[in-house]
Each structure stands twice: as structure tokens, then as C-alpha cells.
C-alpha positions in Angstrom: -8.9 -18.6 -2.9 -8.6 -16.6 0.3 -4.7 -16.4 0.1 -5.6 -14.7 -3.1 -7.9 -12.8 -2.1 -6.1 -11.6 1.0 -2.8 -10.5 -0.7 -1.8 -7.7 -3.5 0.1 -7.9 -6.6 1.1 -4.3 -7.7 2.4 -5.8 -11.2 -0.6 -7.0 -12.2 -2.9 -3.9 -10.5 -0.2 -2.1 -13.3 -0.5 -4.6 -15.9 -4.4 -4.3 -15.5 -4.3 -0.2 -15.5 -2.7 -0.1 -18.5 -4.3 -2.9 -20.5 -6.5 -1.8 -24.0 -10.1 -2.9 -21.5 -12.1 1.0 -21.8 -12.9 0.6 -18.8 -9.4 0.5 -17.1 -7.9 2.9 -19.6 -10.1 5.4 -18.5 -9.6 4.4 -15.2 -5.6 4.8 -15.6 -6.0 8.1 -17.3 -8.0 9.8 -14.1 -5.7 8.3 -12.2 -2.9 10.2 -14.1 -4.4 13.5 -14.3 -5.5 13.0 -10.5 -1.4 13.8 -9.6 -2.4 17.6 -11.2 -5.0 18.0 -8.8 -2.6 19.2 -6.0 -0.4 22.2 -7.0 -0.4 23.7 -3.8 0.5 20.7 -1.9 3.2 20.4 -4.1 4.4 24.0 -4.3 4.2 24.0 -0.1 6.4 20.7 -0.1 8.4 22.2 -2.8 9.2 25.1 -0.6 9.7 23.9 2.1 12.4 21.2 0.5 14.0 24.0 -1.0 14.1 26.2 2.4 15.6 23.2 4.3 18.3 22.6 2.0 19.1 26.2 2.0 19.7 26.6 5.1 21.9 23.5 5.2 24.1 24.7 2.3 24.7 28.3 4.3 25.5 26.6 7.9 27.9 24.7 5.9 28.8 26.8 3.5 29.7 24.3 1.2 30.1 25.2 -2.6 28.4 21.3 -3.7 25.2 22.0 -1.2 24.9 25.5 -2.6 24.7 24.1 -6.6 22.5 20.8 -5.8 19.9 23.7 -3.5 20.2 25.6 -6.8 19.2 22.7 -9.3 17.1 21.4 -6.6 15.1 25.4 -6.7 14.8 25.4 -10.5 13.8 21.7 -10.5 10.6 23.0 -8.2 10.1 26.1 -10.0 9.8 23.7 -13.4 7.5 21.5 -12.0 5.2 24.3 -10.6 5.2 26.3 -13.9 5.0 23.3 -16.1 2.1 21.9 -13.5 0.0 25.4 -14.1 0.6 25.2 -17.6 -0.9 21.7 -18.4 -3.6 22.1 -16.3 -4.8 25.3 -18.4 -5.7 23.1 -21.3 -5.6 19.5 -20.3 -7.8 17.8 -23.4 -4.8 18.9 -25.7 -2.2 16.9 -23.8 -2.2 13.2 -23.7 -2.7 10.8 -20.8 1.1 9.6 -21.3 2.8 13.3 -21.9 1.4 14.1 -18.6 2.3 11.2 -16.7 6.2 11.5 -18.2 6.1 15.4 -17.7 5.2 14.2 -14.4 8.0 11.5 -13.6 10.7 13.5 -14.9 10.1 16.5 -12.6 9.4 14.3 -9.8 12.5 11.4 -10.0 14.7 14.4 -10.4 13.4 16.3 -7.3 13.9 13.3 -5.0 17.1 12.3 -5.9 18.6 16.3 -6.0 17.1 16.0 -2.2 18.4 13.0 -1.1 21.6 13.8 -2.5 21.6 16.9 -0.5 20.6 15.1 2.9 23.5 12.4 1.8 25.9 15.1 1.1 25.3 16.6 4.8 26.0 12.9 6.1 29.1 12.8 3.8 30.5 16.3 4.9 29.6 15.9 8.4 28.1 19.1 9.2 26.2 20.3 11.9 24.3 17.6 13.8 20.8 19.9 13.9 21.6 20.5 10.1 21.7 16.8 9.8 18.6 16.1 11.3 16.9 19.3 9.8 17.0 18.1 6.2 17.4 14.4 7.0 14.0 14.3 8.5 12.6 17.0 5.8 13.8 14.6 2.6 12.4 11.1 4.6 9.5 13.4 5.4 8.9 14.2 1.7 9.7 10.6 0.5 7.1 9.7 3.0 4.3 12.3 2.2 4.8 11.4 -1.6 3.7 8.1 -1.2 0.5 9.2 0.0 0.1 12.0 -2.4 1.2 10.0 -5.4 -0.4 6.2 -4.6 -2.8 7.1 -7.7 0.3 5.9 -9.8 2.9 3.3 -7.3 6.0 3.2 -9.4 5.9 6.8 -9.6 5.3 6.9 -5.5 7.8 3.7 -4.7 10.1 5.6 -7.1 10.2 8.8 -6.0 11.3 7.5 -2.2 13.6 4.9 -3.6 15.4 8.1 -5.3 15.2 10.2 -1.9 16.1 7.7 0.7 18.7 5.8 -1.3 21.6 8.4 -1.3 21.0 8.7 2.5 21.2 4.8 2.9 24.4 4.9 1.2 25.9 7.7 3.2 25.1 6.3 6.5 26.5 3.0 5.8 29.7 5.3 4.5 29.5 7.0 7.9 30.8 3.7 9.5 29.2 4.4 12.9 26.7 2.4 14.3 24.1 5.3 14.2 24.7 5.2 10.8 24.2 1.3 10.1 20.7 2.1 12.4 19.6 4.9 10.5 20.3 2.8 7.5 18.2 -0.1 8.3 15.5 2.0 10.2 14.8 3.5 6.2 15.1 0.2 4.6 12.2 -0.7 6.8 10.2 1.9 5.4 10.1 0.6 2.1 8.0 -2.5 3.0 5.6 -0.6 5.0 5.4 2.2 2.3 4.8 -0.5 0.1 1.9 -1.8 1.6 0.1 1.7 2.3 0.4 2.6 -1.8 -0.6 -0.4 -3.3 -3.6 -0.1 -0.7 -4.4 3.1 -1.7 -4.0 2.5 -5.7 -6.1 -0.4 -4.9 -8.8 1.6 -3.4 -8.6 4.2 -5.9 -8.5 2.0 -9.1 -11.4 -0.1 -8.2 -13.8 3.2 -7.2 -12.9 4.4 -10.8 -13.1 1.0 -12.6 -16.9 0.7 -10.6 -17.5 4.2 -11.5 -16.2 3.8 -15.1 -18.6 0.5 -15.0 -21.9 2.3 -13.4 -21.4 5.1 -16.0 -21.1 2.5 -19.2 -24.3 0.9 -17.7 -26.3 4.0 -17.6 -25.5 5.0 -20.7 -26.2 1.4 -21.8 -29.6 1.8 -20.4 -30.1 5.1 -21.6 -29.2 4.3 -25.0 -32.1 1.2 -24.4 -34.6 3.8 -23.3 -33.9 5.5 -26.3 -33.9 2.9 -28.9 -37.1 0.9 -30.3 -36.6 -2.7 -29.9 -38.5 -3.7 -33.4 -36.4 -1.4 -35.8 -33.0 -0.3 -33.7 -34.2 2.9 -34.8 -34.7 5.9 -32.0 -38.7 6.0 -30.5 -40.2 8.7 -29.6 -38.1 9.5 -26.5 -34.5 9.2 -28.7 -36.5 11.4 -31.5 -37.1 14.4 -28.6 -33.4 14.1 -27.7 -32.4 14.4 -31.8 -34.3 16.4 -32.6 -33.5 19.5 -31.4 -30.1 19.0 -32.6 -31.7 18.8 -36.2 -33.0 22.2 -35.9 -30.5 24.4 -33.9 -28.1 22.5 -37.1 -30.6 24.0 -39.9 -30.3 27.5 -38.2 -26.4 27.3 -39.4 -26.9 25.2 -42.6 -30.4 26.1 -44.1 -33.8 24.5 -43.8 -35.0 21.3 -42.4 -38.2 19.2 -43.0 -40.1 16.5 -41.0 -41.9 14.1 -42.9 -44.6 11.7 -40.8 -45.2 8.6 -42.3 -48.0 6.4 -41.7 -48.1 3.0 -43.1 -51.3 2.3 -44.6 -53.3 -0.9 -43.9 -50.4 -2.7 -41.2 -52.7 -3.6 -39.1 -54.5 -6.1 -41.7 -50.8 -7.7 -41.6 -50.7 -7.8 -37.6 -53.9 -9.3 -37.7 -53.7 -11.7 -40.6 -50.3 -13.1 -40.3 -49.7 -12.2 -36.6 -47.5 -10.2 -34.6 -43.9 -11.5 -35.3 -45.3 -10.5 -39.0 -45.4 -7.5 -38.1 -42.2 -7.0 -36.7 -40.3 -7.8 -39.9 -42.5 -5.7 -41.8 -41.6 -2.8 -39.8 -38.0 -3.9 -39.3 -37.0 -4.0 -43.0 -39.5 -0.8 -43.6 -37.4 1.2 -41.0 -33.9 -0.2 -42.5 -34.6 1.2 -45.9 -35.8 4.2 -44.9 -32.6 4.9 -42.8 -30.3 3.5 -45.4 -31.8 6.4 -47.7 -31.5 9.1 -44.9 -27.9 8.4 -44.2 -26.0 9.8 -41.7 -27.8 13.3 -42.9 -30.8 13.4 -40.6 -32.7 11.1 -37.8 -34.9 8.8 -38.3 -37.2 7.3 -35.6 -40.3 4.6 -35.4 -42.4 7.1 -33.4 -45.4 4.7 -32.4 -47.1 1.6 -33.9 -46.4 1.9 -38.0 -45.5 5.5 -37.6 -41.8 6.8 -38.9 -40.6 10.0 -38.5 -37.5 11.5 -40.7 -36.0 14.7 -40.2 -32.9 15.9 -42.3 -31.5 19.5 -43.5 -33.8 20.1 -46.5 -32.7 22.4 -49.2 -36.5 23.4 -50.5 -40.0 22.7 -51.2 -38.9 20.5 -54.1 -36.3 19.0 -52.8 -38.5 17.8 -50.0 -41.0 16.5 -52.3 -38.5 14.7 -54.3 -37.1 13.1 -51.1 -41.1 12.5 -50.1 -41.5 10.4 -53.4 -38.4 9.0 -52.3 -39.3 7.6 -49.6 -42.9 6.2 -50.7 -41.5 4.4 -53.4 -39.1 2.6 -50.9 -42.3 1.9 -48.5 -44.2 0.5 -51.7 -40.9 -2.2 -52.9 -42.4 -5.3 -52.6 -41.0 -7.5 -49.5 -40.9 -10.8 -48.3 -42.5 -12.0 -45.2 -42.3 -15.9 -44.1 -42.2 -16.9 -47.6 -45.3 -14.3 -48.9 -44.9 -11.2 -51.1 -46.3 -8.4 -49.4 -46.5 -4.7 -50.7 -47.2 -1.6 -48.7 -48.2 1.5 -49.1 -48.2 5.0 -46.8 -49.2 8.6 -46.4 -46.7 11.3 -45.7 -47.1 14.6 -43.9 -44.7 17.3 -44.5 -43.4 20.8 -42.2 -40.6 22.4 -43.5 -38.5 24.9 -41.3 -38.9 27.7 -41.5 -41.7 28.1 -43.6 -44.0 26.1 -40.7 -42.6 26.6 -37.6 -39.0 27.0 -36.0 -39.1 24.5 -33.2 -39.3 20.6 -32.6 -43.3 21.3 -31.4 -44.3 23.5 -34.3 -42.8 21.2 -37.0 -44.4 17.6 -35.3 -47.5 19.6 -34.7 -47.8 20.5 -38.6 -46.2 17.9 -39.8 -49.2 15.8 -38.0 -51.7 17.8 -39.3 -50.1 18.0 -42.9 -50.4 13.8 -42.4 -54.0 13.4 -41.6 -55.1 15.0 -44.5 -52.6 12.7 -46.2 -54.5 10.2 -44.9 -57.6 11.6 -45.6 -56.8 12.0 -49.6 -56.7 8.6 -49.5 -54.0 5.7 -49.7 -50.3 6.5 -50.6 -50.7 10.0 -50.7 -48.3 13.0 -49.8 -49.2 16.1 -48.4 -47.6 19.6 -47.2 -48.5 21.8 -44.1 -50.4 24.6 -45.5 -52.1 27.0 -42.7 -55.7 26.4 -44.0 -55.3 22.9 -42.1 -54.9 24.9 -38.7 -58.1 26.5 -39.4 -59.6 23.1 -40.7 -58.3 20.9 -37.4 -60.0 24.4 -35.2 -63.2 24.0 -36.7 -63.1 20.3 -37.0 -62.4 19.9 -33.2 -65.3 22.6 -32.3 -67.9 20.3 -34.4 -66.6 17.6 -32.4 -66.8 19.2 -29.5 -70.5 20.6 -30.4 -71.5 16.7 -31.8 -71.0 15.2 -28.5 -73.3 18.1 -26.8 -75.6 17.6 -29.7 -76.1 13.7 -28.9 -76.5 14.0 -25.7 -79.7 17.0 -26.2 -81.1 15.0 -28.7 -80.0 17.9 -30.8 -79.8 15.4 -34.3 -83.2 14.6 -36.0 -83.7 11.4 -38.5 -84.8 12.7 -42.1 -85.7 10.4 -44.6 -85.6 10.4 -48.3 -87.7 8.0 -50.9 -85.8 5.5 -53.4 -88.2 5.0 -56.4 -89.3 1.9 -58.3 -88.2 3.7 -62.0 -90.8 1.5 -64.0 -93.8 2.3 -61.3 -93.0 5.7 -60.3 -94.2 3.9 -56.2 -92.1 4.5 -53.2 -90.6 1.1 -52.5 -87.8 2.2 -49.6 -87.1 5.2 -47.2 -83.2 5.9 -46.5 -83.0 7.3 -43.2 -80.2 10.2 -42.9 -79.1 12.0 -39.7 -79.4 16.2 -40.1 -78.1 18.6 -37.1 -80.1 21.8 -36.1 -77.5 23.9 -34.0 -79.8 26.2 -32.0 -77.4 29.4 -33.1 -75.6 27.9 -37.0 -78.5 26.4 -38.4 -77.9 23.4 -40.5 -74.6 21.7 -40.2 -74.6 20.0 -43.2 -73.8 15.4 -43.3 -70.3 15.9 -44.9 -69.0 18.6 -42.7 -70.2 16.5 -38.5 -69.9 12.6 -40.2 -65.9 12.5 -41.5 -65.8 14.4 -37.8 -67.9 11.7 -36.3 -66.0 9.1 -37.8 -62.3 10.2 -36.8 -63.2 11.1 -33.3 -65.2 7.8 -32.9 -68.3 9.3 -32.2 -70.1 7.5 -35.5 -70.5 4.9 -33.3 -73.3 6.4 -30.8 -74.6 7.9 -34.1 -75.3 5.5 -35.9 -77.0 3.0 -33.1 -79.3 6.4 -32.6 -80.0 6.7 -36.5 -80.8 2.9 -36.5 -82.9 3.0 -33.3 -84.9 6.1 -34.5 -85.1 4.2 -38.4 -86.5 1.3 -37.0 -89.2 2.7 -34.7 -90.5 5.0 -37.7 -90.3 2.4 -40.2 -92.6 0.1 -37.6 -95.3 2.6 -38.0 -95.3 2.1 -42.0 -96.8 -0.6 -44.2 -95.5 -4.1 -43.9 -94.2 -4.1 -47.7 -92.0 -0.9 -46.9 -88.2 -0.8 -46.0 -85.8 1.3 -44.5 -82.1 1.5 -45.1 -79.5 2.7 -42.7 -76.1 3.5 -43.6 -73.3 1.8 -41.6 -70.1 2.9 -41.3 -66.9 0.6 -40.6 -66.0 1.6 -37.4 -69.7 0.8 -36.4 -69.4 -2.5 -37.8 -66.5 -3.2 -36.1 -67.9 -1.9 -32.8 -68.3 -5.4 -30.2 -71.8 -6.0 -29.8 -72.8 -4.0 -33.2 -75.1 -7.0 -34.4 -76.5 -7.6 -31.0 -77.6 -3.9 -31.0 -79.0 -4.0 -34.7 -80.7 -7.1 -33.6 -81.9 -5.3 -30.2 -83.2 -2.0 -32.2 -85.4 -4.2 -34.1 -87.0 -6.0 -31.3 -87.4 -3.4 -29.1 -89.4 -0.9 -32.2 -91.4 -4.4 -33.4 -89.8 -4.5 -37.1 -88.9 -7.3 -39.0 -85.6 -7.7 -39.7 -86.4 -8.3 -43.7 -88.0 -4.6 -43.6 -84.1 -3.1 -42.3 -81.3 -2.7 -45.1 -77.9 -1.8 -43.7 -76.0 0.0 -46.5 -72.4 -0.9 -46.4 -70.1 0.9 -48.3 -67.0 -0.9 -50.5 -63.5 0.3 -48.3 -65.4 -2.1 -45.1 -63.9 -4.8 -47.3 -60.4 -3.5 -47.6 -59.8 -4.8 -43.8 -60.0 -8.5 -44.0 -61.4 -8.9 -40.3 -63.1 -11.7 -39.0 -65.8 -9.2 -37.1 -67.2 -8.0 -40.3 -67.5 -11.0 -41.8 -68.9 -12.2 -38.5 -71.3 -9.6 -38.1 -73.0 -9.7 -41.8 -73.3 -13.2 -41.4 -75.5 -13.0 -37.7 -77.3 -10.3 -39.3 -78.3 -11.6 -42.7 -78.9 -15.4 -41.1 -81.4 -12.9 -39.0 -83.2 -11.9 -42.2 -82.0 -8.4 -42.5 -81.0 -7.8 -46.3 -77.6 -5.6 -47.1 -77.2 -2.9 -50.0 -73.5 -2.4 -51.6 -73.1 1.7 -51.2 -71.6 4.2 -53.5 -70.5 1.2 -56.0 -67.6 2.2 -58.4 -66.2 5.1 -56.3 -63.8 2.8 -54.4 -61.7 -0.4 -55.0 -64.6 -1.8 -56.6 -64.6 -5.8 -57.0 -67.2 -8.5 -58.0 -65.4 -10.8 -55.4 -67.3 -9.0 -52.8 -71.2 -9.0 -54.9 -70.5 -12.7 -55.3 -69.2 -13.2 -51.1 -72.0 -11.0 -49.6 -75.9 -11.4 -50.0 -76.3 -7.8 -51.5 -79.9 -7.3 -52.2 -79.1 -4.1 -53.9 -76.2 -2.4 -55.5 -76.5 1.6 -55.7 -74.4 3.3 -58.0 -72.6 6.3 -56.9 -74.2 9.8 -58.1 -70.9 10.8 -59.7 -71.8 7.9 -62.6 -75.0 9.9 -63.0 -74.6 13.3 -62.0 -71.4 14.1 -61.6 -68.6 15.7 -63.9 -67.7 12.0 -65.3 -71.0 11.3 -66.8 -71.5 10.4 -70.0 -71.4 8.2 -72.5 -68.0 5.8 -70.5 -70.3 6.2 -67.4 -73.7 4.6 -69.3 -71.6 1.8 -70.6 -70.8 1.2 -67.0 -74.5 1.4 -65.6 -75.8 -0.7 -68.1 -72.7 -3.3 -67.1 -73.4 -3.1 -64.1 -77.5 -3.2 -64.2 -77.3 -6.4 -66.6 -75.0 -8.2 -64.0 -77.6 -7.3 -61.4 -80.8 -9.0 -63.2 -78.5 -12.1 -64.0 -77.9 -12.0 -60.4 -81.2 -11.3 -59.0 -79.5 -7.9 -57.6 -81.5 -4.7 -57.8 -79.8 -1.5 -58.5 -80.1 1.7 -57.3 -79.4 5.1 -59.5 -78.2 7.7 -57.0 -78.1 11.3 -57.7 -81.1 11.9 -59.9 -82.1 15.5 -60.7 -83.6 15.6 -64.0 -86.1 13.5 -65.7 -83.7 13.0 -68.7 -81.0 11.3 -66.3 -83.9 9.2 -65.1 -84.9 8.1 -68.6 -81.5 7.3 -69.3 -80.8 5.0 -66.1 -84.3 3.4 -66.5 -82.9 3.0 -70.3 -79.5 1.5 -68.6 -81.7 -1.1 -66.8 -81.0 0.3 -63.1 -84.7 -0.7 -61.1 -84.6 2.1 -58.8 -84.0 5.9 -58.7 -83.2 8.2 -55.8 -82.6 12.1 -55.7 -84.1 15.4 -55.5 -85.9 14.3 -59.1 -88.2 12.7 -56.6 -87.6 14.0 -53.5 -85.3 15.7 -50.9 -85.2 13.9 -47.6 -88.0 14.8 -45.2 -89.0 14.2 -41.8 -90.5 11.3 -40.6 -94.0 13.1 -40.2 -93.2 14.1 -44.0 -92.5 10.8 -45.1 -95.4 9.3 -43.3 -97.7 11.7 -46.0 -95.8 11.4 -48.8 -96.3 7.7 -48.4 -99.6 7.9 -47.7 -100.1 10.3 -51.1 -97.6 7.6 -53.0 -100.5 5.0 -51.8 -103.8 6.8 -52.5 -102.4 7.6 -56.0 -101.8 3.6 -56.0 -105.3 2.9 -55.0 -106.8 4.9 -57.2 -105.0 4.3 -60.3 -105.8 0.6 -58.8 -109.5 1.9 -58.6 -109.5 3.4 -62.3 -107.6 0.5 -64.6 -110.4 -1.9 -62.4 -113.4 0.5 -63.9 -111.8 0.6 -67.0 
């Protein structure tokens, strides 16, 4: 190993520069154009040559010296043309032009030199004139093996073709002198030798490192670039593309980014586990770049977010390619064995109709998304500028909400839900209304879907419940109040300990508390909800099924849960679908309640003819402005106490009677 180690073979150094490895191509090919890099060295060696062997041919005045100082001139002048020349465009000329460009300039410089030097010898001229071009051509043969080590066999050749004529005419000189100057340039060649391959051996393996160090930081960068699930780019390689994909629409037409959101992935993560997961988004991410193509970029931005963006020829177009994509989301895959179908929302910003730069277009194309999301499952949506002025307002209510919780800004309002055979208050619903000291009444559906997305529902709705339970302890024993939960709230840790704790702490028992849940908590199969009914209702509080029908209604969950009550959603009573379709339904729905032992709950009554005809459908209890809007506690406190005079007395008067 260390004789190995210690020594040099310049064939194999060769071998190895030239082999098909990248690494030492590219390594061979600097080393080539590296002999370029010197044109004034070599025009002042040139020159000087070319000076020397003038003046030798005119002290000797020989006819041969004067022609091989003339080929030896326009040699030089070639080599510096041709040398200016190539290095004006050197990307059009190979690696192996240059390098034979090269050779054949310098192996006939060196041997028109030392043929000059040997011709002196041979003609026996002046002794100066002897040593003047003698020393000037083992001189250059010298110098060139320095200046051209990037590539030995060019060096070693180049003073092989110098110092060889003048070998030959010393030993023709027959003096001793000559025989000495003979060997004393033979020796040269060994320690020449020795020097180059050093050099090329230096030089090869800085490039070769170099060449390596660069492949391994693009390695890594293209790593850093890359999501490990899906091979697609993240989020960093989607900045770098992006860019690219819009300065290329400013030539070619429009471009679009479509934001896609995969709807309900984290019930797979959570159900069948991360490596699950994985797959889904794996083969999700391959079909959608098998449709893209080569056409645009496509990029797993973050979690079971995908981002495509592509030249787009129009509105339509992008919506056909928006449809495109959803339906290859939605194909049915397999995972470990199971079928498993997704669905997702899209967001859409076209260029230049929504912006004309990377931020613009994410920024909408965000937006354009969340109402997506908002629409409901599956859906596609389109930047429009109204959603800037929605996403301003919605983040100054958000803003303004968290102010308003923390100044006890909110108040608790209750409104009555009627026994319809009776006429008697049998519940309160408590409902959160905002006063803003300079707008007035912010109305429920314009702070809650606020609440909710910016996670503030949660600190809401334990104040609602707290404030509900502490009125509710001040009413008669037989009399409930409902709260209505909303997911996030239920899948807050602790929720059930703080339901538990509100009751406690305002002296209610839990029978007299009904949590209204409504039907898309179900969609997410979570262990916590389940979890949390089941502390809650082991307690003795009773639950109510919300806004029934409006959702992906399904028995499964009546016959899972211990719903005390079912409310039917207002639309079935008020709304534009009611009618005769909608009856059918109530009364469906109000027989499976009394075979059940489930109560249920008209919502939206305004008229006394849609409360004859839901008493008529068999629903048990009414609620809406037909009886009464919601109130304030102090409010609800008399109209209860009116509900149970009128009770007493008509108590009083069928007792008379």
C-alpha cells in the first residue's frame, strides 16, 4: 500500500481523465481549456523564440535558419490568432477541437525550435549564437512543462520535440562537449517528468474534489428542494419554480395556480396511521403530476396541500383543467388492502386577471381556496376581488372578537322552545349576541364562522356555557337549557372537564344542560368525541341532534348517540324547500322519534299555520319568532314567570271548574 501510494502512474492519471465518470470528464475538460488561459505568456515566449532564432539565422546568414525562423514566426502568429479566436466563444467549440487545435500549434512550434538550435550545432556557427538559442529552445521546453502540466503528454511532448533535434546534433558534433550536452538534456526528461505528473496530479485532484463538492451541493440542494413523501418540489422548490412559471406566461400568455386542499386526510392519518398517509399523498401527488406534464410545476406545499401552476389559456380552460384535476383526487385508491376515496377543494388565481407576481397569485389563489372550503366538500372556486374585501372585514371582526371577549363585550340571550300540544315553555336555548360600542349589533352568522376559523369558538363557547348554566340555576328545577357546541370545542382537551366544572361551579344538574351538537361533528371519526359525549352523558347531561337534514344526515348516528331530541332544520319549515316533499319528511322523521322515545324540535316557526302543520306532522316542540325572539336573561326570567302564572291559573280554573 505505501509503495502505491508513494509513487505516480501518468498512464492511468490519463486513462482516468478521460474515462466516461462526469466527474473526471469535467475535470479533463477544465483542464483543457485551462491551456487558453495564458495568451500572453505564450505570445511573450513566442516572441521571444522567434527573436532568438532571428538573430541566429542573420549572424549566420544561413538560407535554412532564415526559412525554419520564418515557419517558426507564422507558426506563433497562428497559434496566437487561433488562441484569441477560440477563446471569443469557447461553448461552441468542443473540449477535443481545443485540445487538438492546441497540440498541433504547439508540437510544431517545438520541433521548428529545436530544429533551429540543432541546425546552429550542425552549421557550427558562432559559439554565443550557439548558446543564445540553445539555452532559449531548453529554456522554452523547460517553461512549457510548467505551463502545460494541466495536460502531460502535451508538456512531455512538446520538450521531447524541442530537445530531441539538439540531442541528435550534439552527438553528430562528435566532441566531448557535445556527448555532455547530450546527456546533461537527457537528464532533464526524468526530472521534468516528475515535476508534470506532480503538477497534473495536483491539479486533477483539486478539480475532481471540486467537481465532487459541487455534485454534492447540488445533491443537497435538490434534497432541500424536494418533499420526501411525494418527490414532488415543497414549498422552498415551489418559490424557486415559480417565478420561472410566470416571467414564461409574460412570453406565452396566461398562467393559473390552483391550491388544492384534500378534504378529510387527516381522518386517514388518524385512522389508519401515518405511513397511511404517506401513500395516500404519494399516489395523490403522482397523478396529479402525470396530468400536468412537463407543462407546469407541481409542488406538495404543506401537509395535504398541492399546488399546480401551468401556462393557462383562459377562464375555461382553467376550469376544465380544475375539474380535471378533482376527478383525479376523487379515483378511488388502494391503501393496505382498503378502498379509499378522497375528495378536495380547489382555489384558483389566474394571471393576469389576479395578480402578476408569484405573491399576488398564492395570495389569491389562497383566498379563492378557503371559500372553496367554505362551500363545502369538493368544491372549486375562483379569485374574485369581493374575497379581498370579505378576508378585510373578516380579519377586523376577528380582531374586534378577541377585544370583545376580553371586555365582556358579548351578552347571553335566550330564546323559548315550546311544548306544541301545551303552548308551556319547556327549554331556553342560550345564544351569544355582540353589542359593539360604535356598529351596533354584529349579527351570530357574521363573528361565529369568524370565531370558528380563527379558533376563538373555543373561549366562546366555555363563556356561553358558563353564563347558560349560572342563569339556568336560578330557574325552576323542571326547566332546561341548551347550549350549542361547536366541533372544534368538542375537540378542545379538557372540553368535558370544563362542561362538567361550569355546572358545579353555577349548582345545576347536569340533566337540566342539553349540548346541541350538530351532524358534520360526526364526519371526523375521532376517538375525543366519542370520548367526550360518553363522560358527559354517563354524567347525566342529555344531547340534542342540531340542524337535522341540512348535512350528511344518517340514522347510524340517532341509533350510536343518546339524542334526547332531534331539531329539524328551519329550511324544512321555513325555508324556500318547504312544502309538500319537506312534510313527508317531518312526519318521517317525527314518527321515528316517538318509536324511539326521541323528541323533535320544529325550528324556524313564524306563522301559526306552519305551527299547525308541524304539530299536524307529529314534531313535540316548536321554536321561532311565532313564539318568541331570543331575550335576555332578565327577559326570559318574566316570560317564564308569565308562561307559569298562566299555568297556574289555568291550573286554578279547570280545578273550579
Amino acid at each position: 500500500m505505501g509503495e502505491r501510494s508513494g509513487s505516480f502512474d501518468l498512464k492511468r492519471y490519463v486513462a482516468h481523465a478521460s474515462s466516461t465518470d462526469p466527474l473526471s470528464e469535467k475535470a479533463r475538460n477544465s483542464l483543457i481549456r485551462s491551456l487558453y488561459d495564458r495568451r500572453t505568456a505564450l505570445a511573450v515566449g513566442a516572441l521571444n523564440c522567434t527573436i532568438s532564432s532571428t538573430v541566429v539565422a542573420y549572424l549566420s546568414g544561413s538560407a535554412l535558419l532564415y526559412s525554419l525562423v520564418f515557419l517558426l514566426s507564422s507558426i506563433a502568429v497562428l497559434r496566437i490568432v487561433n488562441s484569441r479566436h477560440l477563446a471569443k466563444r469557447p461553448e461552441e467549440i468542443s473540449a477535443a477541437q481545443l485540445e487538438f487545435a492546441y497540440k498541433f500549434g504547439a508540437f510544431g512550434f517545438s520541433l521548428i525550435l529545436g530544429t533551429v538550435a540543432a541546425s546552429a550545432i550542425a552549421l557550427d556557427i558562432d559559439a554565443m549564437a550557439q548558446v543564445l538559442i540553445i539555452s532559449n529552445a531548453l529554456g522554452y521546453g523547460i517553461g512549457i512543462c510548467a505551463h502545460n502540466a494541466a495536460r502531460p503528454a502535451i508538456a512531455l511532448g512538446q520538450l521531447t520535440l524541442v530537445s530531441t533535434p539538439i540531442v541528435i546534433a550534439s552527438i553528430a558534433h562528435g566532441s566531448i562537449a557535445g556527448a555532455c550536452l547530450a546527456i546533461t538534456i537527457a537528464l532533464l526528461f526524468p526530472a521534468m517528468y516528475s515535476i508534470v505528473t506532480s503538477i497534473f496530479r495536483t491539479l486533477h485532484e483539486s478539480l475532481d474534489a471540486a467537481d465532487r463538492s459541487a455534485a454534492l451541493a447540488a445533491e443537497m440542494e435538490t434534497f432541500a428542494l424536494t418533499d420526501t413523501v411525494t418527490g414532488l418540489s415543497n414549498r422552498l422548490g415551489l418559490d424557486r419554480l415559480l417565478p420561472g412559471v410566470i416571467s414564461a406566461a409574460d412570453v406565452d400568455g396566461r398562467a393559473g395556480i390552483f391550491w388544492i386542499d384534500l378534504d378529510r386526510f387527516k381522518e386517514v392519518n388518524d385512522l389508519k396511521g401515518h405511513q397511511a398517509g404517506d401513500e395516500v399523498l404519494h399516489t395523490i401527488g403522482a397523478r396529479i403530476a402525470a396530468l400536468v406534464g412537463e407543462d407546469g410545476v407541481v409542488a406538495r406545499f404543506a401537509g395535504d396541500e398541492f399546488v399546480v401552476a401551468c401556462q393557462i389559456a383562459d377562464r375555461h380552460a382553467a376550469s376544465v383543467m380544475a375539474s380535471t384535476l378533482l376527478v383525479e383526487v376523487m379515483r378511488p385508491l388502494q391503501v393496505d388492502g382498503e378502498r379509499l376515496e378522497m375528495g378536495a377543494s380547489i382555489g384558483i388565481a389566474l394571471m393576469p386577471d389576479d395578480g402578476v407576481t408569484p405573491d399576488q397569485l398564492m395570495r389569491h389563489a389562497d383566498m379563492a381556496l378557503y371559500e372553496a372550503k367554505v362551500a363545502g366538500r369538493s368544491q372549486i372556486r375562483f379569485f374574485t376581488p369581493s374575497m379581498t374585501r370579505d378576508l378585510t372585514h373578516r380579519r377586523k371582526i376577528e380582531t374586534e372578537l378577541r377585544l370583545a371577549l376580553s371586555r365582556h363585550e358579548l351578552s347571553v340571550y335566550f330564546q323559548p322552545i315550546v311544548d306544541l300540544d301545551t303552548g308551556r315553555i319547556r327549554c331556553f336555548e342560550a345564544l351569544a349576541r355582540w353589542f359593539h360600542p360604535t356598529r351596533g349589533e354584529i349579527p351570530p352568522d357574521q363573528f361565529i364562522p369568524v370565531a370558528e376559523e380563527c379558533g376563538a369558538i373555543v373561549t366562546l363557547g366555555n363563556w356561553l356555557t358558563g353564563e347558560a348554566t349560572r342563569a339556568a340555576a336560578t330557574w325552576p328545577d323542571d326547566m332546561s337549557v341548551a347550549v350549542n357546541l361547536s366541533p372544534m370545542q368538542i375537540k378542545a382537551p379538557g372540553a368535558a372537564l370544563g362542561i362538567l366544572s361550569a355546572i358545579r361551579d353555577a349548582g345545576l344538574s347536569p340533566d337540566r344542560l342539553e349540548l346541541e351538537i350538530t351532524e358534520n361533528v360526526f364526519l371526523e371519526d375521532s376517538p375525543s368525541i366519542a370520548m367526550f359525549i360518553e363522560d358527559l352523558a354517563r354524567a347525566g347531561v342529555r344531547f340534542a341532534l342540531d340542524d337535522f337534514g341540512t348535512g350528511y344526515s344518517s340514522l347510524s348516528y340517532i341509533n350510536q348517540w343518546p339524542f334526547s331530541k332531534i331539531k329539524v332544520d328551519r329550511s324544512f319549515v321555513s325555508g324556500a324547500q318547504a312544502g309538500r316533499k319537506s312534510d313527508a319528511i317531518i312526519r318521517a322523521v317525527s314518527q321515528m322519534g316517538r318509536t324511539l322515545g326521541i323528541e323533535i324540535v320544529a325550528e324556524g316557526l313564524e306563522t301559526t299555520e306552519q305551527v299547525k302543520a308541524v304539530r299536524f306532522a307529529g314534531c313535540t316542540l316548536g321554536q321561532g319568532y311565532h313564539f318568541s325572539r331570543a331575550i335576555p336573561a332578565y327577559q326570559a326570567s318574566l316570560l317564564l314567570a308569565e308562561d307559569r302564572s298562566s299555568q297556574n291559573n289555568d291550573t286554578r280554573s279547570h280545578g273550579t271548574a
